[in-house]
C-alpha positions in Angstrom: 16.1 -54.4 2.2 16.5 -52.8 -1.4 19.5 -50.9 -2.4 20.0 -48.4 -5.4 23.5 -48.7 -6.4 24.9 -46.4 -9.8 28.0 -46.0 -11.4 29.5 -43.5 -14.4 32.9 -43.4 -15.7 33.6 -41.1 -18.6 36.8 -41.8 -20.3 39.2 -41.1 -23.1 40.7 -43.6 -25.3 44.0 -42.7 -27.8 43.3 -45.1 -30.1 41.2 -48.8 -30.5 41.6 -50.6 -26.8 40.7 -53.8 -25.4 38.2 -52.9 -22.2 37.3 -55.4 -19.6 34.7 -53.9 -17.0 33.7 -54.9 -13.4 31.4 -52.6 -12.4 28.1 -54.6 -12.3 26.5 -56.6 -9.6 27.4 -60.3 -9.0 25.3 -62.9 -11.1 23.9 -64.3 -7.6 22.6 -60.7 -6.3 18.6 -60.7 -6.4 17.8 -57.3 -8.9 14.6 -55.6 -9.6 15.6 -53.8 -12.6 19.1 -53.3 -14.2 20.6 -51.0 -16.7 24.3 -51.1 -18.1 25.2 -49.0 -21.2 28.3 -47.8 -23.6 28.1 -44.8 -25.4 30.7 -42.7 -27.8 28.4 -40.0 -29.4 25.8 -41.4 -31.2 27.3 -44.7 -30.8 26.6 -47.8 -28.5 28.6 -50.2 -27.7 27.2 -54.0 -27.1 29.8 -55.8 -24.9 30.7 -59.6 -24.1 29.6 -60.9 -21.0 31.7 -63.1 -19.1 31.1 -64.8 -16.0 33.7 -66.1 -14.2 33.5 -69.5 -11.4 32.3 -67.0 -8.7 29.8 -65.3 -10.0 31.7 -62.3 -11.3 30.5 -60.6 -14.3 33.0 -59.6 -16.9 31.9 -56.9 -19.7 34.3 -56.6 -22.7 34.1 -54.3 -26.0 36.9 -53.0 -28.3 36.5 -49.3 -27.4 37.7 -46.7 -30.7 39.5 -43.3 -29.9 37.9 -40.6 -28.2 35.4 -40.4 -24.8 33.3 -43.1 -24.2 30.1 -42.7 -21.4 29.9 -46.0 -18.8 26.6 -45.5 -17.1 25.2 -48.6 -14.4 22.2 -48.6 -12.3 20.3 -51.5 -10.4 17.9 -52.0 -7.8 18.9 -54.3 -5.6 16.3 -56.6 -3.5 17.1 -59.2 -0.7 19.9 -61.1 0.1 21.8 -63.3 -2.5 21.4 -67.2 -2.8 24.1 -68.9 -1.0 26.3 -71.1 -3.5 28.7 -74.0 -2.6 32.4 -73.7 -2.0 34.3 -76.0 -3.7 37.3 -78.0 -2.0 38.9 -76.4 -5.1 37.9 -73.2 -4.8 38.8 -73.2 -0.5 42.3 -74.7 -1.4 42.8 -71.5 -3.8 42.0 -68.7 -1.5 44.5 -70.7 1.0 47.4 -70.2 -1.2 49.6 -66.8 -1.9 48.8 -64.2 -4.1 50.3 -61.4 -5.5 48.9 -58.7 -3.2 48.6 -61.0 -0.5 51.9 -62.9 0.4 50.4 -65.3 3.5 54.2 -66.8 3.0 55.4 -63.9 3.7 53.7 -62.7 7.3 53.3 -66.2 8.1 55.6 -66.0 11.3 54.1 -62.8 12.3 50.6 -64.5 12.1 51.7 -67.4 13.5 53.2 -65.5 16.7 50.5 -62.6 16.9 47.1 -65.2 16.4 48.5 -68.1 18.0 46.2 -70.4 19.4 42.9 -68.2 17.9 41.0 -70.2 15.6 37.2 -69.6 13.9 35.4 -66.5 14.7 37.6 -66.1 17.5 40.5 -65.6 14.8 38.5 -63.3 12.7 37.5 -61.2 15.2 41.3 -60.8 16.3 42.5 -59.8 12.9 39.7 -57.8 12.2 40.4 -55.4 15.5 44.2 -55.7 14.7 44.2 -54.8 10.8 41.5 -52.2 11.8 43.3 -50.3 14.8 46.8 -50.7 13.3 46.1 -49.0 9.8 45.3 -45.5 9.1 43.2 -44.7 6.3 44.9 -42.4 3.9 43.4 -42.1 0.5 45.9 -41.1 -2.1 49.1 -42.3 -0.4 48.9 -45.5 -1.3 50.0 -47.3 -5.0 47.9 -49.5 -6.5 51.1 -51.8 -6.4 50.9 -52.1 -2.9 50.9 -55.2 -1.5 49.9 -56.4 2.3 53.4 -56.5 2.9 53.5 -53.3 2.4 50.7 -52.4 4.3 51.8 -53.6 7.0 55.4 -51.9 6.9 53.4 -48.4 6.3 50.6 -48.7 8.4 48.7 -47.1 5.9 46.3 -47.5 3.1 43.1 -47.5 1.7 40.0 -50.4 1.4 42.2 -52.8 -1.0 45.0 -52.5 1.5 42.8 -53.4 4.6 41.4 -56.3 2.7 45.0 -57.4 1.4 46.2 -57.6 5.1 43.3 -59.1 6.6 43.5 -61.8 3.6 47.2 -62.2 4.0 47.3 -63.1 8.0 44.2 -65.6 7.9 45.5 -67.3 5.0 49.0 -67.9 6.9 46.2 -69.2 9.8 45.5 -71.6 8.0 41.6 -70.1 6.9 41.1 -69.2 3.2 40.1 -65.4 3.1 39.2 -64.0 -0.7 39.1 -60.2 -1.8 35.3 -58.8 -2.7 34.8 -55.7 -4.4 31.3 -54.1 -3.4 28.6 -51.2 -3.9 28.6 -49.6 0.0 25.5 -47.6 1.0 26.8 -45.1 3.6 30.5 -45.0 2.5 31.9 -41.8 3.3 33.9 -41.5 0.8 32.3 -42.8 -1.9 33.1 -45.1 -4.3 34.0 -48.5 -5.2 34.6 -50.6 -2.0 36.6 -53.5 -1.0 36.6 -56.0 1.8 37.9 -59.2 2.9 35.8 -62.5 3.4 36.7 -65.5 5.8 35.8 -69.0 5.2 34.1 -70.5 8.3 32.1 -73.3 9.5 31.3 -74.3 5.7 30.2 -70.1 5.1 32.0 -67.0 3.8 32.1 -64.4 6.6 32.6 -60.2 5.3 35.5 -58.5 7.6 35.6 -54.5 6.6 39.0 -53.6 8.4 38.2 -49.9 7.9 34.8 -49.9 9.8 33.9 -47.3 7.0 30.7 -49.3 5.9 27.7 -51.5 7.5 28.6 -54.8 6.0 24.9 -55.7 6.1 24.3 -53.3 3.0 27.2 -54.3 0.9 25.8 -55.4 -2.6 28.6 -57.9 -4.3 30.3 -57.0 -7.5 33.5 -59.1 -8.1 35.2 -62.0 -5.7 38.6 -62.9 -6.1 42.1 -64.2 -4.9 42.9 -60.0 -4.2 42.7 -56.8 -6.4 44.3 -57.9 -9.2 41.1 -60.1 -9.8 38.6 -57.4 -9.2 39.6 -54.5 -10.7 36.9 -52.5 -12.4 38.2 -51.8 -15.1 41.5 -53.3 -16.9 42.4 -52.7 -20.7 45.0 -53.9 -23.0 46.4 -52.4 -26.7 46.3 -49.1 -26.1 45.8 -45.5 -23.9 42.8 -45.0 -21.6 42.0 -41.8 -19.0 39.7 -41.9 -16.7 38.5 -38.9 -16.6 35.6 -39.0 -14.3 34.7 -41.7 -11.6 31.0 -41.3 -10.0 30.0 -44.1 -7.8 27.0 -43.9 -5.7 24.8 -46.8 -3.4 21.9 -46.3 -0.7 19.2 -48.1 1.1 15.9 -46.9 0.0 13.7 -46.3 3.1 10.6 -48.1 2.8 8.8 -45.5 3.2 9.9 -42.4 1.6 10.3 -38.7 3.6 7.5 -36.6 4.0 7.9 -33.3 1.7 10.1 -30.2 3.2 12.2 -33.1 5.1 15.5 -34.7 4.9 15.4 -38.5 4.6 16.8 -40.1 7.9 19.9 -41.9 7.8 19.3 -45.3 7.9 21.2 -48.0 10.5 21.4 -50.5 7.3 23.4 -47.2 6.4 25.2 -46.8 9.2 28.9 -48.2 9.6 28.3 -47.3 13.4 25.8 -49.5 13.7 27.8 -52.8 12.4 28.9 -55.0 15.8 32.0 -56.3 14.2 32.4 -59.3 16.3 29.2 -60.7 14.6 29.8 -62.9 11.7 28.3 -61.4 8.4 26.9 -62.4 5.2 27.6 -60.3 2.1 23.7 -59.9 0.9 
């Protein structure tokens, strides 16, 4: 399956500022082609890349004042290779983190899932996150937490994923945060989702049913949000003043002229059976 996934951000600095950028796919994602470029006028910008223990890719510059252009685009083929998790790396994502306080709904968890275990476990807080939430895009802070998710009952992607991290973690299975390019997200835009550690694999669980899991293309992995933001900056003032993000399947064979292309199920969040267990590909 090969996905096309873009992104453009257009925005305004007030003076010289430190920009860190997570907009690019994961180091581990199979590409055909990829482009990633920073412009201010006739200027371009030639950042650091960082990659972090997961296979995050970190771009940094030192941006001057005015509007700089942010323009990504890759072609996606295949699934990604598989990589070992570390008994390191599954203690981390068993611990507390700022937006997910597992300490904190642990008695909840521990009275709603008890006796659940595996994918039986995963499947329960999948359904309960997912049918207990409504999604409600610009009420929610980007402070919120999944404690405060779960008082509301509202939220967006993150806030899904924060929940659904929070209550396996205090089930004793290490969940992470992974932000994502989603062909057939209605909205559009960035996307986030919780993964489950299972049987020696990490599992995907998209509370919001709002995407097909099996076209998710990876960008960042972390403990929650605060690790996978696309964009953080210090030193100085930044706008955003336009956010474009875009991702589809391409068919494999195109449309015939004078017709529309047909939605395809890799598309389709309907066509995701949520009980299965998924790979991120």
């Amino acid at each position: 399956m090969q996905r096309l996934v873009t992104a453009e951000l257009d925005l305004e600095l007030g003076s010289s500022v430190d920009l860190i950028f997570q907009i690019t796919a994961a180091q581990q994602v199979p590409m055909v082609s990829e482009s990633l470029t920073f412009t201010q006028g006739d200027r371009v910008y030639t950042p650091t890349e960082i990659v972090d223990q997961s296979g995050s890719r970190l771009h940094r510059l030192t941006g001057e004042a005015g509007r700089i252009e942010v323009r990504y685009e890759a072609t996606v083929e295949g699934q990604a290779a598989t990589s070992r998790t570390s008994d390191l790396e599954a203690i981390t994502y068993l611990r507390p983190s700022r937006y997910c306080q597992s300490d904190e709904v642990f008695q909840q968890a521990r009275r709603q899932f008890k006796g659940l275990h595996g994918h039986d476990l995963i499947a329960a807080v999948s359904e309960f996150v997912s049918s207990s939430t409504t999604y409600t895009p610009g009420l929610s802070k980007g402070t919120d937490s999944a404690v405060t998710t779960l008082m509301t009952g509202q939220g967006v992607c993150r806030d899904y994923a924060h929940v659904v991290i929070a209550l396996l973690r205090a089930m004793d299975m290490p969940a992470r945060y992974s932000a994502c390019y989603a062909p057939g997200l209605r909205p559009m835009d960035f996307h986030a989702v919780a993964e489950a550690y299972h049987d020696g694999a990490w599992y995907v669980i998209d509370a919001t049913r709002l995407a097909n899991r099996r076209s998710l293309v990876r960008i960042a992995t972390g403990r929650d949000a605060a690790d996978s933001a696309f964009l953080s900056y210090h030193g100085g003032y930044v706008g955003l003043k336009r956010l474009r993000v875009n991702a589809w399947v391409v068919p494999d064979e195109p449309p015939l002229d004078g017709f529309e292309p047909l939605s395809l199920p890799e598309e389709d969040p309907a066509a995701d059976d949520h009980l299965e267990l998924v790979q991120i590909s």
